[in-house]
C-alpha positions as a LaTeX table, in Angstrom:
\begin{tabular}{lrrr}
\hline
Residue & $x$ (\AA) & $y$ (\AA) & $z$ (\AA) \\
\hline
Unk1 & 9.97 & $-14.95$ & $-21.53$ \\
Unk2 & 8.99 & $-11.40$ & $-19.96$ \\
Unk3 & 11.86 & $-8.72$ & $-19.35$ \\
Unk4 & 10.21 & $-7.88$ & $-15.80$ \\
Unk5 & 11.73 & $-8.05$ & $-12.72$ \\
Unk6 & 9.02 & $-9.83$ & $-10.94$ \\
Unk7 & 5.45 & $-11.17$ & $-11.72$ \\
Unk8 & 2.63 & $-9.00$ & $-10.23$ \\
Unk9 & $-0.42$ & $-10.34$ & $-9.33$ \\
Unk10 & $-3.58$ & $-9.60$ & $-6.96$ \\
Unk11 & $-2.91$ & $-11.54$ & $-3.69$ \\
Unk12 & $-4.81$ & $-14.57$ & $-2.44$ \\
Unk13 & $-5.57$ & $-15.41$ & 1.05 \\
Unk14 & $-2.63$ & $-17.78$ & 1.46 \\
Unk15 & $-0.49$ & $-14.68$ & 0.80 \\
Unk16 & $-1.57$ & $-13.52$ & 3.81 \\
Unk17 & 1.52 & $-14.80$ & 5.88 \\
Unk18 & 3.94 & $-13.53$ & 3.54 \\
Unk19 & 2.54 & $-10.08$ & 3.53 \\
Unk20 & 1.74 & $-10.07$ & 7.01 \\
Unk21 & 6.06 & $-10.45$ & 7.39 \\
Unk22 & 6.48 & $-7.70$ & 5.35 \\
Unk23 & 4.48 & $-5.42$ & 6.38 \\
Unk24 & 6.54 & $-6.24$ & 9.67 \\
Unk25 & 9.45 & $-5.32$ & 8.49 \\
Unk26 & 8.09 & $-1.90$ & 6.65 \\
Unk27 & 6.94 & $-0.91$ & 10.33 \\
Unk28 & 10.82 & $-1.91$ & 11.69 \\
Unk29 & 12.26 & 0.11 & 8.98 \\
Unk30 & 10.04 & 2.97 & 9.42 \\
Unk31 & 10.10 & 3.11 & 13.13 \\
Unk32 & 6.96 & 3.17 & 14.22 \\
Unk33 & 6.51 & $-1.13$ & 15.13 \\
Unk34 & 4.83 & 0.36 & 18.52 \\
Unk35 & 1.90 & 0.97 & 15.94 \\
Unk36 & 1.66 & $-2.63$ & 14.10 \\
Unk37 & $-1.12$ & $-3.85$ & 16.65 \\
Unk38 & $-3.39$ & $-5.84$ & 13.85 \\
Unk39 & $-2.39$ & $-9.21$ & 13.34 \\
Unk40 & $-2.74$ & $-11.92$ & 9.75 \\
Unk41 & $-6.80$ & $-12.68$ & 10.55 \\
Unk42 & $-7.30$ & $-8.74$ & 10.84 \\
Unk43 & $-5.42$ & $-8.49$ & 7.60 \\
Unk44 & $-7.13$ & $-11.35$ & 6.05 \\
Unk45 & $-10.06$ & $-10.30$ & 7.37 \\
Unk46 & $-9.52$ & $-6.55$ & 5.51 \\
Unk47 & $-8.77$ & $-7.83$ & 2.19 \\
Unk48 & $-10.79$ & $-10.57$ & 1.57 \\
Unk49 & $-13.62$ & $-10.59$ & 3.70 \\
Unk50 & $-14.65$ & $-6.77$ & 4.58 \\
Unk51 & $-13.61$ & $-5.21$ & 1.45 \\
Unk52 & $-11.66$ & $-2.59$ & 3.30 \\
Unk53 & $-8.33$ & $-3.11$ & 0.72 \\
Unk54 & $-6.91$ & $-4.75$ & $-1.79$ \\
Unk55 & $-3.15$ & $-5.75$ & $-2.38$ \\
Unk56 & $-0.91$ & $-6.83$ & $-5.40$ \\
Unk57 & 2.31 & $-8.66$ & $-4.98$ \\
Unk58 & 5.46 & $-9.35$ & $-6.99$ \\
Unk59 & 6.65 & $-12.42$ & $-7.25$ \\
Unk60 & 10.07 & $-14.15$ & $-8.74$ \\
Unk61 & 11.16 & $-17.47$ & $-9.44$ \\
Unk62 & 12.65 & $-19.32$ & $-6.44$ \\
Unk63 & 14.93 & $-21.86$ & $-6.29$ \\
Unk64 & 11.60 & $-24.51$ & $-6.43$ \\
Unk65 & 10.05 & $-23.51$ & $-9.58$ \\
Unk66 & 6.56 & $-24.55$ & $-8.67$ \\
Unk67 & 6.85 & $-21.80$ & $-6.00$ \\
Unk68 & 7.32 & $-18.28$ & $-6.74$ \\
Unk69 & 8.98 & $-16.14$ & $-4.12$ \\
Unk70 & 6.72 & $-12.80$ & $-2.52$ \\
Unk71 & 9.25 & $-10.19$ & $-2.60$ \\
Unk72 & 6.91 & $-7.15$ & $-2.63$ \\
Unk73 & 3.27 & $-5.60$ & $-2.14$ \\
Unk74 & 1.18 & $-2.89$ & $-2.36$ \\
Unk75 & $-2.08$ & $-2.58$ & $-0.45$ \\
Unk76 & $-4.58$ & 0.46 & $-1.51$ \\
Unk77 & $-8.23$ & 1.66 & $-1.02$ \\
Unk78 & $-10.61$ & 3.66 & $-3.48$ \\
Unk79 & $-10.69$ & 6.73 & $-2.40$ \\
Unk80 & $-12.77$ & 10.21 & $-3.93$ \\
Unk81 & $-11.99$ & 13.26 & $-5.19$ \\
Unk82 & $-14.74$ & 15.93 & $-4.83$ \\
Unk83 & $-12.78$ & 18.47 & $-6.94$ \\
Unk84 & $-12.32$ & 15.80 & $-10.07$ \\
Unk85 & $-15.86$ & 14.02 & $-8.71$ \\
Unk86 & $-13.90$ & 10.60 & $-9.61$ \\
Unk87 & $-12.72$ & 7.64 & $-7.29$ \\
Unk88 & $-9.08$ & 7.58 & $-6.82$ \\
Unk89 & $-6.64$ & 5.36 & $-5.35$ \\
Unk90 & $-4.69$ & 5.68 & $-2.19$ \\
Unk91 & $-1.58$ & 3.22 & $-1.76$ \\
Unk92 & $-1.33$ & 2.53 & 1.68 \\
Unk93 & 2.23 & 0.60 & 1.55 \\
Unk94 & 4.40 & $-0.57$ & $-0.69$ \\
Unk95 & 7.17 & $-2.60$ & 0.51 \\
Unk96 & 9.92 & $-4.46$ & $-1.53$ \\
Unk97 & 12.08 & $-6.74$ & 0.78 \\
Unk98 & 15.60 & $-5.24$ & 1.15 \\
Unk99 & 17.62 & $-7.69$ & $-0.83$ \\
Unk100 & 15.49 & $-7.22$ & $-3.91$ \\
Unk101 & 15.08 & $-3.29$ & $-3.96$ \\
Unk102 & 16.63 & $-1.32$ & $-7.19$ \\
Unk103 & 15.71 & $-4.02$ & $-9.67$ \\
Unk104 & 12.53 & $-1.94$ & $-10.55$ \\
Unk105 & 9.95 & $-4.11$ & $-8.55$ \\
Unk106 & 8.61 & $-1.33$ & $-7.33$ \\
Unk107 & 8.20 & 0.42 & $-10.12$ \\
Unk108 & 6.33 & $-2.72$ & $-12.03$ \\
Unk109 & 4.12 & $-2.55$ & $-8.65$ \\
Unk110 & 3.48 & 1.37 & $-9.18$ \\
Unk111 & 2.75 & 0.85 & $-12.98$ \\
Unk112 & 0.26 & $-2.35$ & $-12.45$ \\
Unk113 & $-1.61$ & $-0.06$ & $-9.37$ \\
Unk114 & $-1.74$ & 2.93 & $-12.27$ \\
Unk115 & $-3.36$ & 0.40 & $-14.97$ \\
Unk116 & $-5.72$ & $-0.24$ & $-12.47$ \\
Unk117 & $-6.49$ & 3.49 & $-11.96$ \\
Unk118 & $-6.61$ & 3.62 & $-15.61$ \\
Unk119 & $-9.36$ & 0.79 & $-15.99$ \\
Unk120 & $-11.33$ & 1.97 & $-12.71$ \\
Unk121 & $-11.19$ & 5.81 & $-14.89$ \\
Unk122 & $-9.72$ & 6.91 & $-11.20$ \\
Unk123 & $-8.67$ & 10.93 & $-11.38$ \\
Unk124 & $-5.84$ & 10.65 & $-8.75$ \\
Unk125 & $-3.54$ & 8.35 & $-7.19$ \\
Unk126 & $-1.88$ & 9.15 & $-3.99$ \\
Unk127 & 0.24 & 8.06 & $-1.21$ \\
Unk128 & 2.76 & 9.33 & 2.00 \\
Unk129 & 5.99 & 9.35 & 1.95 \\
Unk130 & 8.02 & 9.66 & 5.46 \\
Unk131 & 9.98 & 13.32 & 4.65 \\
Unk132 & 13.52 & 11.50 & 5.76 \\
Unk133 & 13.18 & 8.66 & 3.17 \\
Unk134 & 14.64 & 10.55 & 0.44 \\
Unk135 & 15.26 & 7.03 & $-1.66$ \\
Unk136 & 11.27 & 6.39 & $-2.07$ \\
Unk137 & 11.28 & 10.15 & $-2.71$ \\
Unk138 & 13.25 & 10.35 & $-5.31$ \\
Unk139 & 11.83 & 7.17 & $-7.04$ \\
Unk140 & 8.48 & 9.21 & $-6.88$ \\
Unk141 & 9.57 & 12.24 & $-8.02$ \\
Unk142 & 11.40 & 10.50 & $-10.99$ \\
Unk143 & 8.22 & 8.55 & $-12.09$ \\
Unk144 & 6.43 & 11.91 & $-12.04$ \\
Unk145 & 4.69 & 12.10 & $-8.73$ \\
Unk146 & 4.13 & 15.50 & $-7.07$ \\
Unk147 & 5.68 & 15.31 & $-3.22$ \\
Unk148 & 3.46 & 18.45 & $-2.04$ \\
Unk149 & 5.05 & 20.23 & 0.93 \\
Unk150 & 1.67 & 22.22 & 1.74 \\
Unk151 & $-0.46$ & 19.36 & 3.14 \\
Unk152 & $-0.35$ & 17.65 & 6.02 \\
Unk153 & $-1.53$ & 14.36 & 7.12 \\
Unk154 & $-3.77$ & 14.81 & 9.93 \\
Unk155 & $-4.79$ & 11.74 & 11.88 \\
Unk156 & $-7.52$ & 10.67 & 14.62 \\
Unk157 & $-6.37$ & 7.22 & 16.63 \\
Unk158 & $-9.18$ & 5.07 & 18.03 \\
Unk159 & $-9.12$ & 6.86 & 21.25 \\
Unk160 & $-9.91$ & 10.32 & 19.98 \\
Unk161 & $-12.69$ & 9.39 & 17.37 \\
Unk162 & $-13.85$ & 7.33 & 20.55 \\
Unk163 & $-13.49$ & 10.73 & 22.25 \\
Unk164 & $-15.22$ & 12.93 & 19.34 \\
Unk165 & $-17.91$ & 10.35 & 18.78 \\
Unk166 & $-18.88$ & 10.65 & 22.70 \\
Unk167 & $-19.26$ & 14.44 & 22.25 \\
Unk168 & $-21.40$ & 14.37 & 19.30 \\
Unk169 & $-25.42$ & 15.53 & 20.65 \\
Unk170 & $-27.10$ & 15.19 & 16.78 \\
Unk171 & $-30.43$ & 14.80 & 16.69 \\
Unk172 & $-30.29$ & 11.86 & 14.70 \\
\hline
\end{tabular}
């Protein structure tokens, strides 16, 4: 018997509902569920259809035992560095339901996403962390990660790449 917290896995299509919930609830607890406008067939349709992500879950044993409980996730992308000219990952969201945080499922989440790095010979990982949620913070900062106060996310919505798409006169 294994002395982890949870069982982490890649997730399958029937996850789908499950994360769907969570990533509900992330958007409650970060305040910004005016933004969740995707629904589960856009996720479904990101993960396992167009590529666009991939997610891992955690899973512990539920009062059935032929059905694990989803407790967590983590969805990431490939992204590149040009300065290390080597694919990296980005972790979109991590999420641990509230009544199972501080058992280390996150952390077995963070270390299966950095094996992954490992085996894909990625340069970087990286992620954003809301500056007022100093508990993620500090689970960051104590697993090593660098919060770096110089950069800045910098965003376009669908509207304004709508808007600088329109004003684009290439040649092309």
């Amino acid at each position: 018997m294994s002395d982890a917290p949870c069982h982490v896995r890649p997730a399958r299509p029937d996850d789908v509902p499950e994360i769907f919930a969570m990533l509900r609830d992330l958007a409650v607890f970060e305040k910004l569920e005016h933004q969740l406008t995707a629904d589960e067939d856009d996720m479904h349709q990101a993960l396992f259809v167009g590529g666009h992500a991939e997610a891992l879950v955690a899973e512990v044993a539920a009062d059935a035992p032929s059905k694990p409980q989803l407790v967590a996730y983590a969805i990431y992308f490939e992204n590149f560095s040009t300065f290390l000219c080597k694919p990296g990952i980005y972790l979109e969201d991590i999420y641990v339901r509230p009544a199972f945080r501080k058992r280390g499922i996150g952390k077995v989440l963070l270390q299966t996403l950095a094996g992954i790095a490992v085996e894909r010979k990625c340069g970087r990982m990286e992620w954003a962390v809301l500056d007022w949620n100093q508990n993620a913070i500090d689970v960051y900062q104590a697993i090593g990660g660098d919060v770096l106060p110089d950069w800045r996310i910098t965003r376009l919505g669908t509207d304004a790449i709508e808007k600088l798409a329109g004003g684009c006169q290439g040649d092309g």
